[in-house]
C-alpha positions in Angstrom: 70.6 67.6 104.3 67.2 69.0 103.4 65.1 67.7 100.4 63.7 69.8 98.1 60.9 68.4 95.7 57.8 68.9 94.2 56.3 65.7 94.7 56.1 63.9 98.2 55.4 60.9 97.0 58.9 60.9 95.2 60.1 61.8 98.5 58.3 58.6 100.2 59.7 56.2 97.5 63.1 57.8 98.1 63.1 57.6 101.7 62.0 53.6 101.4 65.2 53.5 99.1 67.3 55.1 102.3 66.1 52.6 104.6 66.9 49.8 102.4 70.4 51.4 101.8 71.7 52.1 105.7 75.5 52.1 104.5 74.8 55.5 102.8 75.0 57.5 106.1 72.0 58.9 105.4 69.8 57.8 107.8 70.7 57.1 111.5 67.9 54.9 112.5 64.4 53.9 110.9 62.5 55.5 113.3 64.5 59.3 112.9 64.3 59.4 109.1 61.7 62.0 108.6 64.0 64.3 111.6 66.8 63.4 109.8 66.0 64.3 106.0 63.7 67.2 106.4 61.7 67.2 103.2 59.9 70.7 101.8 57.7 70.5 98.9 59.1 73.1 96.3 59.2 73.5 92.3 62.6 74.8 91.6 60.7 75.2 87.9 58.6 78.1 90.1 59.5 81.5 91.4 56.2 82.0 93.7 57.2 78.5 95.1 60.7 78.9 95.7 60.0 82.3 97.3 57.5 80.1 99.9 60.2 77.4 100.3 63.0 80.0 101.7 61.4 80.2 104.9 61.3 76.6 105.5 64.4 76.0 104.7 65.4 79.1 107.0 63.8 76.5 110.2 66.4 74.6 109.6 69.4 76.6 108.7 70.6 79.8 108.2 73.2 79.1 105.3 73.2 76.5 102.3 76.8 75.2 101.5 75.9 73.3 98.3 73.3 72.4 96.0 72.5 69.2 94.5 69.8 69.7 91.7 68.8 66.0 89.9 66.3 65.8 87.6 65.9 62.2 87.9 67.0 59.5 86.1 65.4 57.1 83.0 65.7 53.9 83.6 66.4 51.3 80.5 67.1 47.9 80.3 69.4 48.3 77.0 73.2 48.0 78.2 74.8 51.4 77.8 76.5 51.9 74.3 
């Protein structure tokens, strides 16, 4: 799995989330997270910067077999209707 993101500090927050969540499989230990979940800073909104983030991705792979795209999520504290 690589992350894809425009912000790092989302990134941090969601990595503190993994730690807290080891029964996801994501993370093998605390101390390999950041080897683990590679994380390149990209805005999918951006041509110039999804251009730049190919070759990082290519450091890591050489194929992509899917694509998770999540534009976050709003949190409320009314009950869903």
């Amino acid at each position: 799995m690589i992350v894809l993101a425009r912000s790092g500090r989302k990134f941090d927050s969601a990595l503190e989330e993994w730690r807290r969540l080891p029964h996801l499989g994501i993370v093998k230990s605390e101390n390999d997270i950041e080897e683990t979940v590679p994380f390149i800073q990209c805005d999918l909104s951006d041509v110039y910067s999804v251009r730049d983030a190919v070759p990082e991705i290519e450091k890591y792979t050489d194929r992509v077999d899917y694509v998770f795209c999540n534009a976050g999520e709003q949190k409320t504290n009314e009950p869903p209707a």
